[in-house]
Every structure is written in C-alpha cells, then in structure tokens.
C-alpha positions in Angstrom: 21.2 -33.9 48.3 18.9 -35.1 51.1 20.7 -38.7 51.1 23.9 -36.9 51.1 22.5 -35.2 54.2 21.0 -38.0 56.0 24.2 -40.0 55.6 26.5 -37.0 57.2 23.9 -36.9 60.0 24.2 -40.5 60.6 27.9 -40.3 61.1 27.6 -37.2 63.3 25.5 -39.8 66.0 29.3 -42.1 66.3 31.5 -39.2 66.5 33.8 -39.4 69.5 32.7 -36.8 72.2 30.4 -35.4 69.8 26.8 -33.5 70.5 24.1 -35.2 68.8 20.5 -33.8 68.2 18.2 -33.4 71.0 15.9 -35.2 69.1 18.6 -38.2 69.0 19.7 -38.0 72.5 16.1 -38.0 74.3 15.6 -41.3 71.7 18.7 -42.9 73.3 17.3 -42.6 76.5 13.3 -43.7 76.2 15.1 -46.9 74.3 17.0 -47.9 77.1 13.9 -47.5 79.6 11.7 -49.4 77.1 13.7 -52.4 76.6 14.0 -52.2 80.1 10.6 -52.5 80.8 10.2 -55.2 78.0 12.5 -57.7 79.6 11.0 -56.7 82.9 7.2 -57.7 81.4 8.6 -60.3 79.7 10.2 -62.3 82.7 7.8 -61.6 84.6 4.5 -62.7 82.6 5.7 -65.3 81.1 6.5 -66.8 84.0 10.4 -67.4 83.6 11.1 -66.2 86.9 8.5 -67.0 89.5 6.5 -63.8 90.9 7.3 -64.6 94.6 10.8 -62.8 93.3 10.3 -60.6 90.5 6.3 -59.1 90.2 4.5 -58.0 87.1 5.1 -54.0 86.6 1.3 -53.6 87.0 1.6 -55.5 90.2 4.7 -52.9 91.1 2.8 -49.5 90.1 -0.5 -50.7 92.1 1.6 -50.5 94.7 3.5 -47.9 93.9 0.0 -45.3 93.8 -1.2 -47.2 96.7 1.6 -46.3 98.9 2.0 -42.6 97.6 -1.9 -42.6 98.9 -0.6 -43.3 102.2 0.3 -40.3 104.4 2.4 -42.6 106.3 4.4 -43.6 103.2 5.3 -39.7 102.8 6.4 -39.4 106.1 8.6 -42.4 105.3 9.8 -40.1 102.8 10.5 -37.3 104.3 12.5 -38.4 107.3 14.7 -40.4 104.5 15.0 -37.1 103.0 15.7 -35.5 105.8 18.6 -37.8 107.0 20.4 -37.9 103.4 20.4 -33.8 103.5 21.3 -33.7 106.8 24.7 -36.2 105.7 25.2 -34.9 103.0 25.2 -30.8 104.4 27.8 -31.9 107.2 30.1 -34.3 104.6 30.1 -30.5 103.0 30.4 -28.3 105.7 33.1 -30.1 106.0 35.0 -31.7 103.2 35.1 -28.5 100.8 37.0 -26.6 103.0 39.1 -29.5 103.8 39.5 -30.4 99.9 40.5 -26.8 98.7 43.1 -26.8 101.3 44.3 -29.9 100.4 44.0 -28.6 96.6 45.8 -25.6 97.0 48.8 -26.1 99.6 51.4 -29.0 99.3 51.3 -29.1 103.0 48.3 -29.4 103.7 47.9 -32.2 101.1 50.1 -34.2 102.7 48.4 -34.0 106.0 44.9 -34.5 104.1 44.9 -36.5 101.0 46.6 -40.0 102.1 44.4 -40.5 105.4 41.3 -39.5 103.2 42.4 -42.4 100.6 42.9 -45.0 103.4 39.6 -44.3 105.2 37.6 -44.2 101.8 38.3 -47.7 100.9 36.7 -48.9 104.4 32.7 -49.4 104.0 30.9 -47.3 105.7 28.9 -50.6 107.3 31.8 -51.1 109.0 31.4 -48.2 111.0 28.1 -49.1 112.2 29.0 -50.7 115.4 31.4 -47.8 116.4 29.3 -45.1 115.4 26.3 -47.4 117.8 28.8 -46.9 120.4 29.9 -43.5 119.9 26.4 -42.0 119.1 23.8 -44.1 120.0 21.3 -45.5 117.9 18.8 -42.8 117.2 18.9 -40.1 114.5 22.6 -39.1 115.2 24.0 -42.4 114.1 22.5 -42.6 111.0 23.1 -39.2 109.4 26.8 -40.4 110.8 26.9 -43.3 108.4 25.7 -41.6 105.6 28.3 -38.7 106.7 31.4 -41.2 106.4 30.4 -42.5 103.6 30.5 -39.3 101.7 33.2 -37.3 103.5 36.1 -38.7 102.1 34.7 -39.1 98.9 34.0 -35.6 98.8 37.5 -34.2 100.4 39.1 -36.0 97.6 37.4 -34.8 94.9 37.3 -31.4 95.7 40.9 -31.5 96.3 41.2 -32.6 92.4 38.9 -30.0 91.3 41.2 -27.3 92.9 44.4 -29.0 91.9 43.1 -29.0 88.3 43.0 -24.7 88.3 45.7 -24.4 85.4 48.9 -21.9 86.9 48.8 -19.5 84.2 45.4 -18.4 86.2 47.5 -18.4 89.9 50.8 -16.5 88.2 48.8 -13.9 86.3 46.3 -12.7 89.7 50.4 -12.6 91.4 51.5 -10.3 88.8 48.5 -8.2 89.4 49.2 -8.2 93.2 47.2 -10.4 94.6 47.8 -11.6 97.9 47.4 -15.2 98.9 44.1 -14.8 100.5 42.7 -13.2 97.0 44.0 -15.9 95.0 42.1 -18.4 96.9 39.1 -16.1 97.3 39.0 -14.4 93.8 40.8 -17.0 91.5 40.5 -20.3 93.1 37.5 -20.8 94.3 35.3 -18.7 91.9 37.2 -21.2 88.7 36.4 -24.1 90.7 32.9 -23.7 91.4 31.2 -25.1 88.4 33.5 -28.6 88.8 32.6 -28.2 92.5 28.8 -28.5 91.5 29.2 -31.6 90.2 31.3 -33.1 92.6 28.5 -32.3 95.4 26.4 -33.7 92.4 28.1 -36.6 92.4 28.6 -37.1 96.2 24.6 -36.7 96.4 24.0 -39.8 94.5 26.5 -41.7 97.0 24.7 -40.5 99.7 21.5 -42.1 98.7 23.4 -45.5 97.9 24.3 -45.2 101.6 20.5 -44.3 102.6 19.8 -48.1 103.3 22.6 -49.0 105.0 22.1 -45.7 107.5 18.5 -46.7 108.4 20.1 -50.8 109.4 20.8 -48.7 112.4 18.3 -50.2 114.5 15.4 -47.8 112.6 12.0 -48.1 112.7 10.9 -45.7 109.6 12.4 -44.3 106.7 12.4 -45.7 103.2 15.4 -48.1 103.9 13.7 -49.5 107.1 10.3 -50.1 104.9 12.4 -52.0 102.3 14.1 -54.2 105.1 11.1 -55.0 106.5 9.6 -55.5 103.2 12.4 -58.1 102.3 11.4 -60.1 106.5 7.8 -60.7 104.5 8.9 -61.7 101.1 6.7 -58.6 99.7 8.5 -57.7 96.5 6.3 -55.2 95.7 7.0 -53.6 98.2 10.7 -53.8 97.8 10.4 -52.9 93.9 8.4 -49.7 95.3 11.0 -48.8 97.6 13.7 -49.0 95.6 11.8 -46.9 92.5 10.9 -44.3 95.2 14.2 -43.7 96.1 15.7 -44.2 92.4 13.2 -41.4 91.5 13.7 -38.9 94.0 17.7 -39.3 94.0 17.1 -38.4 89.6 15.2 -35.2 91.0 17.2 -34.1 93.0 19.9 -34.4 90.4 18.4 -32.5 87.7 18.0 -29.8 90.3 21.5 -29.8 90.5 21.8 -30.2 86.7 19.9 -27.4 86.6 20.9 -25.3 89.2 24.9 -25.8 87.9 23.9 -24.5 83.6 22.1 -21.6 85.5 25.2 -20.3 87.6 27.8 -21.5 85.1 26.2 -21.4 81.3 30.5 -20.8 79.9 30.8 -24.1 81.9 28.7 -25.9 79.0 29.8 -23.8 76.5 26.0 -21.0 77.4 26.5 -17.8 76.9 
C-alpha cells in the first residue's frame, strides 16, 4: 500500500501544470542554489578559472558583510532604490492608463499599440545621449532611462491584460445597464487587477535590469556606478557584491509583490 503510494506521488512531481508538495517544490529550489554554489566553489578553488576573474565565495561574502558595514555602501543603496521607484512610479503613472485604453477601445489601440511595439524594440542605451541632451546629466536623466525602458513594456502588457477580460463579462454589466464609464470602472478594471499585479511585477524586475545602464549617465554613486568603477580596478569582489546586492533586493521586492497580489486576489490562486 505505501509503495503503491510512493509510486502515485512520484508521478504527481511530472504532471503537466501540476502542484507538487511544498515539501517538493522548496527542494527544487535549494538544489538549484546548491549546485550553483558547487560549480561556483569548485571553479573557483580549484583553480580552473584564475581568481583575478571569478573569486572564491568566501572571498565574495567577506566582502559582501564588509560593504553592508559601510554606511556609505547603504547610501549607495538607497539612491539606487530610490531612482528604480522613482522609474518605475512614472513608467506607471503612465503606461496603465495608457494600456487599458488601448485594451479596451479599438481606436485607441490603433493610435497606441503599434508605436509602443516600434519604440520597445530600441534599447534604452540608445537613448542615453538624447535624454543627456534633453535632461541633463543629473538625477533627471537617469530615472528617464530607466522610464523608457519600462514604459512601453508596460503599456503593452497592460493593454493584453485588459484585452484578455472575456465579453460575456462586458455584455452581461450592458444588460444590467451599465454605462460605458461603469464597465471600465466596475467590470474592467476591478477583473484586471490581479493580472495587472504581475505585470507591474514583471515590469519591476526590467527596471532593475536597466538600473546599470541608468547610473552610465555620467554618475558618481549608486550601486551601478560602484560596479562600473569596480570593473576600472579589476576588483571582482566587488563586482560579484554588487551584482548579489542588487539580485537580492530586486527578489525582495518581488515577494512583496508576490505577496501583496495572494493578499488582495486569494480567487486569483485559486484562495478563498
């Protein structure tokens, strides 16, 4: 009976689009991180790749604490905090509105949707010199480049999320006598809101991939600027500290989301 058990349990862990255990899944994920780490220790002390390029791990986390001890290192930090948030509020200050237009009205799709997919496919590093011109080189122009690299992203995927609202909902609010203004307001926007959560999810991890390339724009702090400078000495540490720091605080912030989304939507994840 126990075998019987044990084998149905193994096949439940290859299902297609099946939940596994807890138990399984939390195993999935401290495997991956540990034969991470074992190549990393491996390459590294054995000396198959020299150390000028790719340090020990304890080298890494001596670093790591020793710059976390520094209240310079924090402020570092926070102004890279501050400039992602600050790009990433104005790419939605902007682009939701713009995206549930575009989502709900043909029209305004049309008007919306095919510059939005042209611009998108132009790196954002390519605006540096114009956005230099246009806004200078101090904090302006780098919350800019993280802007444009998000915006677009954003409009467009919004504009999915609200074209995905099935009809059925639309036709059965007009029956009821809902004007346009309530189906956007009562039906639209409140079925969209737990897709829309992960979109800005989403969008928040592209906004720290463009982090880096903000701070290029002649910076002289922030975590991108420390890296850069970092990468002028050869101090891989350094770099390896850098790049954790920001790999760390980008998976906080999005298990807030995570969090924040199964809260205010449970019937989104099939909660109560």
């Amino acid at each position: 009976m126990e075998l019987q058990k044990g084998k149905r349990h193994q096949w439940t862990l290859f299902k297609i689009r099946e939940d596994i255990p807890k138990k399984w899944y939390f195993t999935g994920v401290s495997a991956a991180f540990i034969l991470l780490l074992l190549i990393w220790i491996l390459l590294s002390n054995l000396k198959l790749v020299d150390e000028v390029f790719l340090p020990t791990p304890a080298a890494v986390v001596g670093s790591f604490f020793a710059a976390l001890s520094s209240p310079e290192y924090w402020g570092e930090i926070g102004i890279s905090v501050y400039r992602v948030f600050m790009g990433f509020l104005l790419a939605c200050l902007l682009g939701i509105p713009l995206g549930i237009l575009a989502g709900t009205f043909k029209l305004a799709e049309s008007v919306i949707l095919p510059v939005s997919e042209f611009i998108r496919y132009m790196p954002a590093a390519a605006f540096i010199p114009l956005i230099m011109v246009w806004a200078g080189i101090g904090e302006t122009a780098k919350i800019l480049v993280i802007f444009i690299g998000s915006f677009f992203q954003l409009v467009l995927m919004v504009a999915d999320d609200t074209n995905r609202i099935h009809k059925d909902l639309l036709y059965a609010s007009y029956t009821l006598g809902a004007n346009r203004w309530q189906v956007i307001s009562k039906v639209i926007i409140p079925a969209m809101l737990p897709k829309l959560m992960t979109t800005m999810r989403l969008i928040m991890g592209w906004a720290w991939t463009y982090l880096v390339v903000a701070e290029l724009v002649a910076a002289n702090n922030g975590l991108g600027y420390s890296i850069m400078k970092a990468q002028r000495f050869m101090d891989t540490e350094s770099i390896f500290v850098g790049i954790i720091v920001i790999g760390l605080l980008g998976l906080i912030i999005d298990r807030c989301f995570a969090y924040i989304n199964k809260k205010l939507f449970p019937w989104a994840e099939g909660g109560n």
